[in-house]
PDB file of N, H, CA, C and O in Angstrom:
ATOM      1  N   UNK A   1      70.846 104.924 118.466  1.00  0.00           N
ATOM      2  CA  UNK A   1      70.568 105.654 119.695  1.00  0.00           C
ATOM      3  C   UNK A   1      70.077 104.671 120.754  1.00  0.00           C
ATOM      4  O   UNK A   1      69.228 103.823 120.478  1.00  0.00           O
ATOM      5  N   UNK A   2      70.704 104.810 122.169  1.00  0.00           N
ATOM      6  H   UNK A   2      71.394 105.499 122.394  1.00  0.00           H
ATOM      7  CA  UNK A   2      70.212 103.720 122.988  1.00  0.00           C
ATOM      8  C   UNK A   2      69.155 104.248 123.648  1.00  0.00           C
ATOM      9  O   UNK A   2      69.080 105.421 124.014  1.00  0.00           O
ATOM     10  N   UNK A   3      68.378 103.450 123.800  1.00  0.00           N
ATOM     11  H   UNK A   3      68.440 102.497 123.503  1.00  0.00           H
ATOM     12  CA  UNK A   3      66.859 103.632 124.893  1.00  0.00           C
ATOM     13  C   UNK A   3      67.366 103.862 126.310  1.00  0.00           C
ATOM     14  O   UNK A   3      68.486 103.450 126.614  1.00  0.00           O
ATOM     15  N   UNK A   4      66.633 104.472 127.156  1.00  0.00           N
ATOM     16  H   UNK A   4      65.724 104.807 126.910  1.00  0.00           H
ATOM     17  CA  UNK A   4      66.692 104.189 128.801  1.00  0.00           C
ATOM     18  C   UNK A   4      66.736 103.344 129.165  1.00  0.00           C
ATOM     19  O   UNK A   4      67.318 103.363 130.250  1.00  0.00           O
ATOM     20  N   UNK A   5      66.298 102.074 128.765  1.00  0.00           N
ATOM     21  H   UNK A   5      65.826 102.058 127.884  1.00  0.00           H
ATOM     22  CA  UNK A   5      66.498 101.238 129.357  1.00  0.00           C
ATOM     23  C   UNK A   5      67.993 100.589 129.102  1.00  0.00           C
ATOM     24  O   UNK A   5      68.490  99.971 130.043  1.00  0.00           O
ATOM     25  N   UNK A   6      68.627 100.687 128.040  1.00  0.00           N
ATOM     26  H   UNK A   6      68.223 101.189 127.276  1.00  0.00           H
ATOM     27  CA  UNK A   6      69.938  99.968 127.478  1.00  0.00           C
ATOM     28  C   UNK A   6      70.943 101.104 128.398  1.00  0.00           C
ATOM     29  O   UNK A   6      71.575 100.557 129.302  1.00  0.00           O
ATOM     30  N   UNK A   7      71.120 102.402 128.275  1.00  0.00           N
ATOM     31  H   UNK A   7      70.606 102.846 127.541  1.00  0.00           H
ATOM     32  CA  UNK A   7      71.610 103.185 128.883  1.00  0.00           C
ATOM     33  C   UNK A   7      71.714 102.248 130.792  1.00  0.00           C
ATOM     34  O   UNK A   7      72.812 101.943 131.257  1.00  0.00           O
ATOM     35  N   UNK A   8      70.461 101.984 131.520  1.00  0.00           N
ATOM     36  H   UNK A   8      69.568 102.232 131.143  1.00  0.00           H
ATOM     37  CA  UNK A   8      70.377 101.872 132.837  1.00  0.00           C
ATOM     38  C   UNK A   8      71.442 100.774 132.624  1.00  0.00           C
ATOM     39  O   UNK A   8      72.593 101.120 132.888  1.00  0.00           O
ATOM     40  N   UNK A   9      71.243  99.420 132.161  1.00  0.00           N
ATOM     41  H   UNK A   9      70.308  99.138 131.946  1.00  0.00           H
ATOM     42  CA  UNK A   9      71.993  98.296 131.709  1.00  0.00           C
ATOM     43  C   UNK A   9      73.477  98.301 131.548  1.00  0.00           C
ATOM     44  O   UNK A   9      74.380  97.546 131.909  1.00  0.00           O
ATOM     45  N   UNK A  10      73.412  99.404 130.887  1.00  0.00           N
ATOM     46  H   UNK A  10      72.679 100.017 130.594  1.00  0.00           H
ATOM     47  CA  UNK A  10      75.040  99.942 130.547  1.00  0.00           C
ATOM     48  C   UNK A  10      76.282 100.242 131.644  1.00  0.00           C
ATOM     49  O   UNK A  10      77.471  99.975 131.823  1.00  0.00           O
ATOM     50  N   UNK A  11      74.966 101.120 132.361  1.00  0.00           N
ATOM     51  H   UNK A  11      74.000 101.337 132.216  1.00  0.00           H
ATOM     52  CA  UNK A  11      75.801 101.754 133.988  1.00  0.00           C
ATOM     53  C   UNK A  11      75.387 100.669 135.079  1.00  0.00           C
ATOM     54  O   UNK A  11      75.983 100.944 136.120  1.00  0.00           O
ATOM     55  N   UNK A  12      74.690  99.685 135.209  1.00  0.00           N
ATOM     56  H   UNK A  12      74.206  99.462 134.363  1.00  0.00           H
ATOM     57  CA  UNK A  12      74.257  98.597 136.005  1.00  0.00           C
ATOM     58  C   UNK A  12      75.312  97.507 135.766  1.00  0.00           C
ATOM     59  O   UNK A  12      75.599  96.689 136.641  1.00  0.00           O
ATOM     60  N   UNK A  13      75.622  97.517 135.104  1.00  0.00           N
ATOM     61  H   UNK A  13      75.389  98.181 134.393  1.00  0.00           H
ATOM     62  CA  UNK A  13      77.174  96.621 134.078  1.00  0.00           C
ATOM     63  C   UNK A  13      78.507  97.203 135.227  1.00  0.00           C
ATOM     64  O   UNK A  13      79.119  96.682 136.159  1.00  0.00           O
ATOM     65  N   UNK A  14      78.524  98.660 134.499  1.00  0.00           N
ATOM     66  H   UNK A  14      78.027  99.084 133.741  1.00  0.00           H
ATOM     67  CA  UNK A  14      80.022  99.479 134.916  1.00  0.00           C
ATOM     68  C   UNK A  14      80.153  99.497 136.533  1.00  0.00           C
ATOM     69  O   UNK A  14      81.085  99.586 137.332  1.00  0.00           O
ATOM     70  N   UNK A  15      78.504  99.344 136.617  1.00  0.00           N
ATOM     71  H   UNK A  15      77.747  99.271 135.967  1.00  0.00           H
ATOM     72  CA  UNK A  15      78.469  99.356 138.342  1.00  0.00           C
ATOM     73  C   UNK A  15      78.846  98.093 139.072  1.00  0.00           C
ATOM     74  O   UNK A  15      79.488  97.919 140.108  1.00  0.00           O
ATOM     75  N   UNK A  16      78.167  97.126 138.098  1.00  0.00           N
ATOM     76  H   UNK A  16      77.646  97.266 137.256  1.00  0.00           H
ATOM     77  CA  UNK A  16      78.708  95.640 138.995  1.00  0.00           C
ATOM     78  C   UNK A  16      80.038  94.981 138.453  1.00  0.00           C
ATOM     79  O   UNK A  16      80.355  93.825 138.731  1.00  0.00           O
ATOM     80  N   UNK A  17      80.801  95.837 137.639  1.00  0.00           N
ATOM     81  H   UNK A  17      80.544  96.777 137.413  1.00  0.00           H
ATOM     82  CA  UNK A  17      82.336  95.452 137.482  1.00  0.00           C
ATOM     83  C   UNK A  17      83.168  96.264 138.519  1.00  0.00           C
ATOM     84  O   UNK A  17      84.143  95.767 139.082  1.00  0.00           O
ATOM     85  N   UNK A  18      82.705  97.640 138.765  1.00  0.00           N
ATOM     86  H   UNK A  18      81.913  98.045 138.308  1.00  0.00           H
ATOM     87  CA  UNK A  18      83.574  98.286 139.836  1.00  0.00           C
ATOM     88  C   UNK A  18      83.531  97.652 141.825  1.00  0.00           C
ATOM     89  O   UNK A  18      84.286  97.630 142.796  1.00  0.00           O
ATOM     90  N   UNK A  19      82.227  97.274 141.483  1.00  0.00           N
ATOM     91  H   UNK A  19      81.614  97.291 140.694  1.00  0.00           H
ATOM     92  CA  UNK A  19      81.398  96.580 142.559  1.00  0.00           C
ATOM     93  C   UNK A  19      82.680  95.317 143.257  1.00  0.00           C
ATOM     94  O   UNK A  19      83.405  95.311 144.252  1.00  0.00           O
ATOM     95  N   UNK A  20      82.375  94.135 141.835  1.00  0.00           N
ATOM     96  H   UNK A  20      81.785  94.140 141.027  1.00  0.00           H
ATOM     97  CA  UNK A  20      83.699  92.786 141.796  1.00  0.00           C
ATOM     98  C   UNK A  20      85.213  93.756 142.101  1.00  0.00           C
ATOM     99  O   UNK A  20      85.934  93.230 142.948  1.00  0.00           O
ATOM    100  N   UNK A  21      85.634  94.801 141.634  1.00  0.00           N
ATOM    101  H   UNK A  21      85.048  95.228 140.945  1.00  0.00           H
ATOM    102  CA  UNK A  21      86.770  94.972 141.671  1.00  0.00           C
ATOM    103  C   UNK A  21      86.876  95.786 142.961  1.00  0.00           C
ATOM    104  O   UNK A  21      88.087  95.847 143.174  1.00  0.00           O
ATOM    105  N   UNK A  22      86.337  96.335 143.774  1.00  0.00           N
ATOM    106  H   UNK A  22      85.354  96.285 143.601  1.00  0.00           H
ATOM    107  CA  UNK A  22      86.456  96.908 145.253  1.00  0.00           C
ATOM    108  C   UNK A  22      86.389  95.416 145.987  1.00  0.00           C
ATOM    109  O   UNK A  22      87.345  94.863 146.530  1.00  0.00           O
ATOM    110  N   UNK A  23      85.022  94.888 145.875  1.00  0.00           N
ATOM    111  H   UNK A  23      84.245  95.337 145.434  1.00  0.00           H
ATOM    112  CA  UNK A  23      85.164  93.709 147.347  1.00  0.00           C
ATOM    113  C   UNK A  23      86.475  92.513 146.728  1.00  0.00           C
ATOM    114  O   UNK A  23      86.594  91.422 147.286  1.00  0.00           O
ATOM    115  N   UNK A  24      87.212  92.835 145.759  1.00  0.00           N
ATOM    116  H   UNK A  24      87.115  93.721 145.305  1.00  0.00           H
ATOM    117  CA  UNK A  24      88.506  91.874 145.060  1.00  0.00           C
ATOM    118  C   UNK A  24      89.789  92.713 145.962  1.00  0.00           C
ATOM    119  O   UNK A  24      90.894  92.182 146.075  1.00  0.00           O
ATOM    120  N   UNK A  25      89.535  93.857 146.477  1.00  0.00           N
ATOM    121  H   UNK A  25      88.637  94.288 146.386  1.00  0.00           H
ATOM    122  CA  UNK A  25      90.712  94.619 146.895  1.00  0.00           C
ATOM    123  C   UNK A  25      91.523  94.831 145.595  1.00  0.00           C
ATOM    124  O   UNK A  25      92.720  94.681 145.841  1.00  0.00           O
ATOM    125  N   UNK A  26      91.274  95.151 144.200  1.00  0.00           N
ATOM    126  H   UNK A  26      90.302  95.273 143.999  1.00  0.00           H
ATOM    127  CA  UNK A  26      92.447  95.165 143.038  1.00  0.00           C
ATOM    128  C   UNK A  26      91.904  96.736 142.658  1.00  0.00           C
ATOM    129  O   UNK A  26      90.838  97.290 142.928  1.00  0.00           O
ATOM    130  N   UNK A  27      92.870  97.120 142.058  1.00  0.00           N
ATOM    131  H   UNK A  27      93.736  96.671 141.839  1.00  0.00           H
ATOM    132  CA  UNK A  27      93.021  98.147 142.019  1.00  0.00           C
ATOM    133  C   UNK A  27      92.912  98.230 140.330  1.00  0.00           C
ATOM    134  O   UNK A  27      93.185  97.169 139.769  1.00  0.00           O
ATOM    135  N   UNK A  28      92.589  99.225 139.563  1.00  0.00           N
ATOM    136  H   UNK A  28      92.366 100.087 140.018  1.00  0.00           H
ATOM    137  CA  UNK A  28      92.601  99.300 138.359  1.00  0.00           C
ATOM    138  C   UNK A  28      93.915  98.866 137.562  1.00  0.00           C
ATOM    139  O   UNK A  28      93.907  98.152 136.559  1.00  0.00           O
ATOM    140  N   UNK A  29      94.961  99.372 138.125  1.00  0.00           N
ATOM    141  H   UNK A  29      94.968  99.952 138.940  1.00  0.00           H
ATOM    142  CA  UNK A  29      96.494  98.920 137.478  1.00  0.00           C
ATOM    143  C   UNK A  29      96.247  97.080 137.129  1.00  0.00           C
ATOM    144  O   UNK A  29      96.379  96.219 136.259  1.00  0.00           O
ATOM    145  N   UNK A  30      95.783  97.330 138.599  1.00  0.00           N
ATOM    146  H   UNK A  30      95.676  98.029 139.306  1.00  0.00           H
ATOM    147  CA  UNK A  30      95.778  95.724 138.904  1.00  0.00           C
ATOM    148  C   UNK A  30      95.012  94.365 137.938  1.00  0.00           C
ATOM    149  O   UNK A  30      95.284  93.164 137.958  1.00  0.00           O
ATOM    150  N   UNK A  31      93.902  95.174 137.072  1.00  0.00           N
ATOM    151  H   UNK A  31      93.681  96.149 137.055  1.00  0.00           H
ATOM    152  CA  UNK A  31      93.175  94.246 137.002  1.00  0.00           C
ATOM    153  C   UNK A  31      93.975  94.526 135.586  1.00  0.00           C
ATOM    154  O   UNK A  31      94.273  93.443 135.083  1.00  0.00           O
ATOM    155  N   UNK A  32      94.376  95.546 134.857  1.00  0.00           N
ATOM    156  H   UNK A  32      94.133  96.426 135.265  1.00  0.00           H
ATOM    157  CA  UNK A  32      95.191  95.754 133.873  1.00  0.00           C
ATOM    158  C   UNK A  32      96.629  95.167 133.758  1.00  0.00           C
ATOM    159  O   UNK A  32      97.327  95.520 132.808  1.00  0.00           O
ATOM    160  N   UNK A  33      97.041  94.403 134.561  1.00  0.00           N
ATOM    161  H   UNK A  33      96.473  94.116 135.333  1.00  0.00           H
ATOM    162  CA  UNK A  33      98.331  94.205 134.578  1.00  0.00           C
ATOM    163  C   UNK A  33      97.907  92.321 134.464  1.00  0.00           C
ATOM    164  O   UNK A  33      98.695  91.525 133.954  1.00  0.00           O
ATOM    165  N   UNK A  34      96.567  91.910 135.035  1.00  0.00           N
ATOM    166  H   UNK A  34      95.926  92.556 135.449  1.00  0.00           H
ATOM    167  CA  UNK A  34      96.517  90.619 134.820  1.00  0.00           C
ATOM    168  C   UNK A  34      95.975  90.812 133.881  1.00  0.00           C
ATOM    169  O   UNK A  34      96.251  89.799 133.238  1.00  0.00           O
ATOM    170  N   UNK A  35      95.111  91.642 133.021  1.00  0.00           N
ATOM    171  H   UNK A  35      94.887  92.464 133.543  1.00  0.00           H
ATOM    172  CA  UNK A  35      94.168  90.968 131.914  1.00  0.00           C
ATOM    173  C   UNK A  35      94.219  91.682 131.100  1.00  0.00           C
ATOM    174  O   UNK A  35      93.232  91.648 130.365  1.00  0.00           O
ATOM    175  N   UNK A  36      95.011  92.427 130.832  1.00  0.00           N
ATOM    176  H   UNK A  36      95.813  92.454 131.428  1.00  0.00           H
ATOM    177  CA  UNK A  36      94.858  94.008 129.758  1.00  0.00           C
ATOM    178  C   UNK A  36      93.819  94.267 128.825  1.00  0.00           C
ATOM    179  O   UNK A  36      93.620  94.279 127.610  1.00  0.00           O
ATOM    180  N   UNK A  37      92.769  94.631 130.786  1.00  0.00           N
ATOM    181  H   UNK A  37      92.931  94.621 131.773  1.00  0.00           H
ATOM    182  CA  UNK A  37      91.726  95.413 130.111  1.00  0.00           C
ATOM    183  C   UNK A  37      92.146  96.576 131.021  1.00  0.00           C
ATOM    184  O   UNK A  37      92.454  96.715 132.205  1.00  0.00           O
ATOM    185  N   UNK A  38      92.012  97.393 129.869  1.00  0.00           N
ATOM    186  H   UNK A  38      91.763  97.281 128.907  1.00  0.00           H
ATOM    187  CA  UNK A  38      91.818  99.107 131.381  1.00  0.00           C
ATOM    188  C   UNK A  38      90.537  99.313 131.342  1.00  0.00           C
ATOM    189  O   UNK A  38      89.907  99.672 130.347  1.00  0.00           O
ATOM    190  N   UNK A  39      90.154  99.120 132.296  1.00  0.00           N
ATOM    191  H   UNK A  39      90.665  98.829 133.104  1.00  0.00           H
ATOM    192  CA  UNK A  39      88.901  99.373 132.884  1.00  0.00           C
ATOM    193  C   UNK A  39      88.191 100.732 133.303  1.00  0.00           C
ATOM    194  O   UNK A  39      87.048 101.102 133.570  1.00  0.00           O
ATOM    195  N   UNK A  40      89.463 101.282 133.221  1.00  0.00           N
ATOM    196  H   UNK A  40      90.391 100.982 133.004  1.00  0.00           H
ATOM    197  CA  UNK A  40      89.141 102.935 133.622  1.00  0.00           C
ATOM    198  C   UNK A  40      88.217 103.757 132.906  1.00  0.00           C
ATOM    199  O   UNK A  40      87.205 104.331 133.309  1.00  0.00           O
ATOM    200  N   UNK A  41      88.680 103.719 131.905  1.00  0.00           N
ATOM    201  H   UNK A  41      89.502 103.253 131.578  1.00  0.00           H
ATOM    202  CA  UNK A  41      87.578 104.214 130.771  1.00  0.00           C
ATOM    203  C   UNK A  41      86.140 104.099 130.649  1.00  0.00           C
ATOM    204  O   UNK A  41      85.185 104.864 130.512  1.00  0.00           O
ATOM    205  N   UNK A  42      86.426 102.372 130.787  1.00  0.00           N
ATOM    206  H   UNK A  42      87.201 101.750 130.897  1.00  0.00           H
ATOM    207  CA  UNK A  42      84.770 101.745 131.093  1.00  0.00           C
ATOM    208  C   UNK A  42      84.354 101.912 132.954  1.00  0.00           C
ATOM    209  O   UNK A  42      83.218 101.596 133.307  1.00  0.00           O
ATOM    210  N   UNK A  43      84.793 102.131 133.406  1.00  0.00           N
ATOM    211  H   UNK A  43      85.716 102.388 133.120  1.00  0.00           H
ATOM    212  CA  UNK A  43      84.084 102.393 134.880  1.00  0.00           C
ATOM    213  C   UNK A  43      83.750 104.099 134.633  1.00  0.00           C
ATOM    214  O   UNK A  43      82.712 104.563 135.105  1.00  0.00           O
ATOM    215  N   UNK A  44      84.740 105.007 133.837  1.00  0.00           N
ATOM    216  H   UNK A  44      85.584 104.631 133.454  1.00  0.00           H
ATOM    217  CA  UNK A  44      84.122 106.071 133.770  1.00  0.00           C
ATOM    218  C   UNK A  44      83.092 106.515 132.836  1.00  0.00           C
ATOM    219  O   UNK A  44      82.565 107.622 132.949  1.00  0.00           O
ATOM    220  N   UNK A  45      82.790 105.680 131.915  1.00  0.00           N
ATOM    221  H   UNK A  45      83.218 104.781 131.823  1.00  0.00           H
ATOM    222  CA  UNK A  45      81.499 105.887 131.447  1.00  0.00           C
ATOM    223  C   UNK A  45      82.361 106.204 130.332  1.00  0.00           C
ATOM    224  O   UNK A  45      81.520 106.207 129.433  1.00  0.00           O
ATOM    225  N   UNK A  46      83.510 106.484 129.746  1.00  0.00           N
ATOM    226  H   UNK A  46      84.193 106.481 130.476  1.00  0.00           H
ATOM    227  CA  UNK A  46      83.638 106.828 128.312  1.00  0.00           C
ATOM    228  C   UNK A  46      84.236 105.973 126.963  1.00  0.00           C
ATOM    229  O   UNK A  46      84.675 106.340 125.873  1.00  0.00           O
ATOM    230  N   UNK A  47      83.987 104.406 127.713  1.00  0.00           N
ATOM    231  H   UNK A  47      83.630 104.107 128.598  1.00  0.00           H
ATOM    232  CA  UNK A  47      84.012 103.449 126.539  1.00  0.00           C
ATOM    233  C   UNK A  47      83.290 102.258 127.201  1.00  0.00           C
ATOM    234  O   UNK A  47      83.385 101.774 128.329  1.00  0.00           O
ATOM    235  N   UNK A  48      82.420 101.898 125.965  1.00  0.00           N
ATOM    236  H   UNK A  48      82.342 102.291 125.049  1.00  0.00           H
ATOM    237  CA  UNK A  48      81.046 100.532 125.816  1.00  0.00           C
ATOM    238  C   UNK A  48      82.018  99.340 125.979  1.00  0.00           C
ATOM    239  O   UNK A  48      82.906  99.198 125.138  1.00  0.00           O
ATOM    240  N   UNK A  49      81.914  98.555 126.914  1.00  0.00           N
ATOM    241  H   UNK A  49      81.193  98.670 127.598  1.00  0.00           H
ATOM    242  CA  UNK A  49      82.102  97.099 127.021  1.00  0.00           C
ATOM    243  C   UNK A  49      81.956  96.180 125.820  1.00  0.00           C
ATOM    244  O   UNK A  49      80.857  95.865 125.362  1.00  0.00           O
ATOM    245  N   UNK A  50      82.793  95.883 125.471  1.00  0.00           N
ATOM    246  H   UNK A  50      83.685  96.139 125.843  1.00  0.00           H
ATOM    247  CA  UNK A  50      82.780  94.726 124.455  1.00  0.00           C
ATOM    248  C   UNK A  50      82.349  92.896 125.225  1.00  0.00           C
ATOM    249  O   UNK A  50      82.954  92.401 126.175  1.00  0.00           O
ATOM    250  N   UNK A  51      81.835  92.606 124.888  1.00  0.00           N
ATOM    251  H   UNK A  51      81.344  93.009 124.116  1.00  0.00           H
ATOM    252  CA  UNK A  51      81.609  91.088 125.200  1.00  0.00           C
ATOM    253  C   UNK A  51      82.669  90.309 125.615  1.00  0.00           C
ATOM    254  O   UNK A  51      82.645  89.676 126.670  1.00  0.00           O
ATOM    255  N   UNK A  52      83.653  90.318 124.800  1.00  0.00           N
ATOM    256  H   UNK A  52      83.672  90.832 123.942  1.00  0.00           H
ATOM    257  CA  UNK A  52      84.808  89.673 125.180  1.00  0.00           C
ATOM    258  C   UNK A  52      85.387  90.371 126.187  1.00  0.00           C
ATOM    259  O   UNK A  52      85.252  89.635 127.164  1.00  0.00           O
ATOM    260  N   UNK A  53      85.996  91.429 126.556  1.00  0.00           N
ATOM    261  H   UNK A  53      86.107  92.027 125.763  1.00  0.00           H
ATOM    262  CA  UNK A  53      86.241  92.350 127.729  1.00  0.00           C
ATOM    263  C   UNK A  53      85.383  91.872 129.421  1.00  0.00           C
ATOM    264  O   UNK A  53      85.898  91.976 130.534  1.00  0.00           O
ATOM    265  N   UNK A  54      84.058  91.383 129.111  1.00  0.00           N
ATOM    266  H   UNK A  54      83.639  91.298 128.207  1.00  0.00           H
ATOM    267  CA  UNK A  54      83.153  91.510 129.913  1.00  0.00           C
ATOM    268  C   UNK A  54      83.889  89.717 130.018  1.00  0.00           C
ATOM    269  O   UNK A  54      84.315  89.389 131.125  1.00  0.00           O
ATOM    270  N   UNK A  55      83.973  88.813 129.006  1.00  0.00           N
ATOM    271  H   UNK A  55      83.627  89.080 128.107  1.00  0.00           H
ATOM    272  CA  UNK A  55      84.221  87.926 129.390  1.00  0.00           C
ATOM    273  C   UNK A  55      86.043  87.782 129.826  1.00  0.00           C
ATOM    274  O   UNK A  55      86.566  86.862 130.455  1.00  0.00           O
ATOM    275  N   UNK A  56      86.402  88.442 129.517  1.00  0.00           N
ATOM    276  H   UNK A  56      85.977  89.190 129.006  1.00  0.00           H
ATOM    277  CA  UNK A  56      87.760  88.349 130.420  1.00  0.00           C
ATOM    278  C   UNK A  56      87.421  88.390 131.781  1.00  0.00           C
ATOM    279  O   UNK A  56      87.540  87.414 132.522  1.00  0.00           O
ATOM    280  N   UNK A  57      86.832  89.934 132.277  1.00  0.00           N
ATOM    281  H   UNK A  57      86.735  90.727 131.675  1.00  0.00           H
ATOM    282  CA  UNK A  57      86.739  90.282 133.453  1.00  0.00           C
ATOM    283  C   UNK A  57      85.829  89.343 134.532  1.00  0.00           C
ATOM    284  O   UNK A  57      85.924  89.485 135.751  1.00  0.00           O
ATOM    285  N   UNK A  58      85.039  88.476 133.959  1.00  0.00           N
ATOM    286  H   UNK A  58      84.962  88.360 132.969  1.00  0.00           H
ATOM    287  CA  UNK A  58      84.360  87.730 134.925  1.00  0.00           C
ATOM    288  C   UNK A  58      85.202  86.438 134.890  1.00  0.00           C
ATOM    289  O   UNK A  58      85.184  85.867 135.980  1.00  0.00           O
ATOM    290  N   UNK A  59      85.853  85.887 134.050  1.00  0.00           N
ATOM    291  H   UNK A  59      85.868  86.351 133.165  1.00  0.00           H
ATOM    292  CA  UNK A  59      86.654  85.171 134.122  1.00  0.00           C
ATOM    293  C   UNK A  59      88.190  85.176 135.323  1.00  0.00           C
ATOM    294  O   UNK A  59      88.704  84.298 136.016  1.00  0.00           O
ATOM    295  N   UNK A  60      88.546  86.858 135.044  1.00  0.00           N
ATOM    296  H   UNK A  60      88.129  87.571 134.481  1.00  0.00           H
ATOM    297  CA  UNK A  60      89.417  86.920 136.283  1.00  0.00           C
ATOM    298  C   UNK A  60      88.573  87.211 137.366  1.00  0.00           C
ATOM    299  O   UNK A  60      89.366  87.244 138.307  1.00  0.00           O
ATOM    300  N   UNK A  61      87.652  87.403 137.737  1.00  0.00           N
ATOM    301  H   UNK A  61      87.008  87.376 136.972  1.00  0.00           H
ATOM    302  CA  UNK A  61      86.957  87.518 139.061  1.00  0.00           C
ATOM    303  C   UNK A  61      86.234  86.409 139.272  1.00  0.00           C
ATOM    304  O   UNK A  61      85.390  86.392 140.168  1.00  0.00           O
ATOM    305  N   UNK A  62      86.418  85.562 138.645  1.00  0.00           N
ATOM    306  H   UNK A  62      87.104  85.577 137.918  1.00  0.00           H
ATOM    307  CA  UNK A  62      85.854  83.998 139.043  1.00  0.00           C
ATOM    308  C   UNK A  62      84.302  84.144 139.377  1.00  0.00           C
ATOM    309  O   UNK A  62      83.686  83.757 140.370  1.00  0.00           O
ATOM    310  N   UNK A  63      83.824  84.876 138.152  1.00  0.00           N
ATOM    311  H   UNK A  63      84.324  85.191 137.345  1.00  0.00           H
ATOM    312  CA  UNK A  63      82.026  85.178 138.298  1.00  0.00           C
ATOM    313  C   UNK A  63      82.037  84.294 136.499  1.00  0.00           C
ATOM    314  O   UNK A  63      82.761  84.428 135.512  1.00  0.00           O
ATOM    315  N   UNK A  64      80.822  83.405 136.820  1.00  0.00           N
ATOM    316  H   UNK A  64      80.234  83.297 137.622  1.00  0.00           H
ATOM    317  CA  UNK A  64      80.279  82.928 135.474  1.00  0.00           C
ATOM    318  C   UNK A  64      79.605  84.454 134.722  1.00  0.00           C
ATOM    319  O   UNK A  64      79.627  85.460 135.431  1.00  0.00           O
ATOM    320  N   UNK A  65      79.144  84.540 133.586  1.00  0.00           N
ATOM    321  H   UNK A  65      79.126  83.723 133.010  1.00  0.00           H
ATOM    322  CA  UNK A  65      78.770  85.475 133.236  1.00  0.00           C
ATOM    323  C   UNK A  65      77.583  85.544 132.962  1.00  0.00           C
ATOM    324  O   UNK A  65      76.987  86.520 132.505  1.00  0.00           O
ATOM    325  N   UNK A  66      77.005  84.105 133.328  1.00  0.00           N
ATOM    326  H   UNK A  66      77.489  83.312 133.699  1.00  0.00           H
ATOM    327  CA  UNK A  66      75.274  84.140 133.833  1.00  0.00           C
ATOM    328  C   UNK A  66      74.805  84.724 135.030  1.00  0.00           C
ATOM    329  O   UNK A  66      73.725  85.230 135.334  1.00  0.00           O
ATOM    330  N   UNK A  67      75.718  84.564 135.557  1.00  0.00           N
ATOM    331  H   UNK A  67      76.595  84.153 135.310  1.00  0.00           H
ATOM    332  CA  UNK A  67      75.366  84.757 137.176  1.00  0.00           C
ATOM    333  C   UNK A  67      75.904  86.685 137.256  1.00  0.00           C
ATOM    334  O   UNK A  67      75.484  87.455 138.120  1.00  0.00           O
ATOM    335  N   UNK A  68      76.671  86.993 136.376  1.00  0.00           N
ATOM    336  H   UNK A  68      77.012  86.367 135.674  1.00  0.00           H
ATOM    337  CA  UNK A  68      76.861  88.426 135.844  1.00  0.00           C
ATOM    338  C   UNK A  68      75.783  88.984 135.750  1.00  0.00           C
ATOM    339  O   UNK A  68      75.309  89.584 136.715  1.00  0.00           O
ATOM    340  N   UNK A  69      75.008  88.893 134.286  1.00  0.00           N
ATOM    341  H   UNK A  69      75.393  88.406 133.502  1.00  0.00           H
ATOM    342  CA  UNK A  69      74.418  89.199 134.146  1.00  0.00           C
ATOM    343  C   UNK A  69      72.409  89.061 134.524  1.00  0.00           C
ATOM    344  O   UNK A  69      71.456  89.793 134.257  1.00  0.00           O
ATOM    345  N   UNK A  70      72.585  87.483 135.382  1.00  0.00           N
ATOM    346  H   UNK A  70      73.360  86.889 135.599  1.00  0.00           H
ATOM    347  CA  UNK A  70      71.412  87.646 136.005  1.00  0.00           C
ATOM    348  C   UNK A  70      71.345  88.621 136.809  1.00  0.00           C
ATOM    349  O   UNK A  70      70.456  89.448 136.607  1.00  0.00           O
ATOM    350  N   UNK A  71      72.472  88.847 138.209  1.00  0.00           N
ATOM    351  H   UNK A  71      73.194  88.175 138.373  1.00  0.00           H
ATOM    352  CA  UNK A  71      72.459  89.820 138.983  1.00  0.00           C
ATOM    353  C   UNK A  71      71.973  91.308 138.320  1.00  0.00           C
ATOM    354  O   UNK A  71      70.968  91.742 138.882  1.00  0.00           O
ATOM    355  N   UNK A  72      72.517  92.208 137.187  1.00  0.00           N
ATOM    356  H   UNK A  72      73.334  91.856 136.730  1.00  0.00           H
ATOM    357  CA  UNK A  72      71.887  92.894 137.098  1.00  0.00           C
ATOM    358  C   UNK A  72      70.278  93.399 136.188  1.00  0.00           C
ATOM    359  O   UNK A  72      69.562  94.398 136.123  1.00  0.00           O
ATOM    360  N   UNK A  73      70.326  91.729 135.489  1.00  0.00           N
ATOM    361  H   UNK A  73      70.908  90.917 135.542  1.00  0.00           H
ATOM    362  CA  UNK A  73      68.560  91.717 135.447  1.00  0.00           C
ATOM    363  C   UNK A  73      67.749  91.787 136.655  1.00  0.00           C
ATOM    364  O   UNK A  73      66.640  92.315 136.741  1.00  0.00           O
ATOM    365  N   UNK A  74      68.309  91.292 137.444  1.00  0.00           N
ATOM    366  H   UNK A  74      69.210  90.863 137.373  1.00  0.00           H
ATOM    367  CA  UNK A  74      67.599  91.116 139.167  1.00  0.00           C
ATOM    368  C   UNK A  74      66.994  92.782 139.235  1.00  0.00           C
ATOM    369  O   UNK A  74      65.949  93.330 139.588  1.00  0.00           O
ATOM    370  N   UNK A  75      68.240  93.173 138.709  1.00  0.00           N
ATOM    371  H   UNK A  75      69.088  92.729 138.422  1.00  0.00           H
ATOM    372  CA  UNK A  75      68.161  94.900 139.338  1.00  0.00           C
ATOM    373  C   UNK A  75      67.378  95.462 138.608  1.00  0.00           C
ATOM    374  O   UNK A  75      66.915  96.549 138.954  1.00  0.00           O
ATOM    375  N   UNK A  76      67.074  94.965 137.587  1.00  0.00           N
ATOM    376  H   UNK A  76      67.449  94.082 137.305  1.00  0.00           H
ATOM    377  CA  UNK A  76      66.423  95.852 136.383  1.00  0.00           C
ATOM    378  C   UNK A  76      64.303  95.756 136.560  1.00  0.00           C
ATOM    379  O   UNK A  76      63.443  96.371 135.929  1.00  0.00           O
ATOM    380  N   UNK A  77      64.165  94.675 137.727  1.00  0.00           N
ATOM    381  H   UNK A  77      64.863  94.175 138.239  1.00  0.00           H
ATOM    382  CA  UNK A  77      62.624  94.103 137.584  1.00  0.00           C
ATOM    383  C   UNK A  77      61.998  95.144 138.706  1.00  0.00           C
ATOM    384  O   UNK A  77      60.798  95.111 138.977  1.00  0.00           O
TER     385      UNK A  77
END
């Protein structure tokens, strides 16, 4: 069972991948057609990010995944 706090983390995640993929101008097809992740699922809240997924996607958005995930520790203090 996840805590409130892992839950906030979860959607602070889905939020700063939809976030990269609006100011990218790509469109969900889009980010699926370079990296086959569908993202849809995971922006709608009904499938958990896998690590590797998370590292595809910052990889095609040219974000390190320190700098990923500092940003939403930032958010979390």
């Amino acid at each position: 069972m996840l805590t409130d706090k892992e839950h906030i983390i979860i959607s602070r995640i889905v939020q700063r991948i939809k976030e990269l993929r609006d100011k990218n101008n790509k469109s969900q097809r889009e980010v699926y057609y370079n990296t086959n992740v569908s993202i849809g699922r995971i922006e709608q809240g009904n499938e958990n990010i896998k690590i590797t997924t998370l590292m595809t996607l910052c990889k095609y958005f040219n974000v390190s995944i320190s700098d990923f995930l500092k940003d939403i520790e930032q958010d979390l203090d």
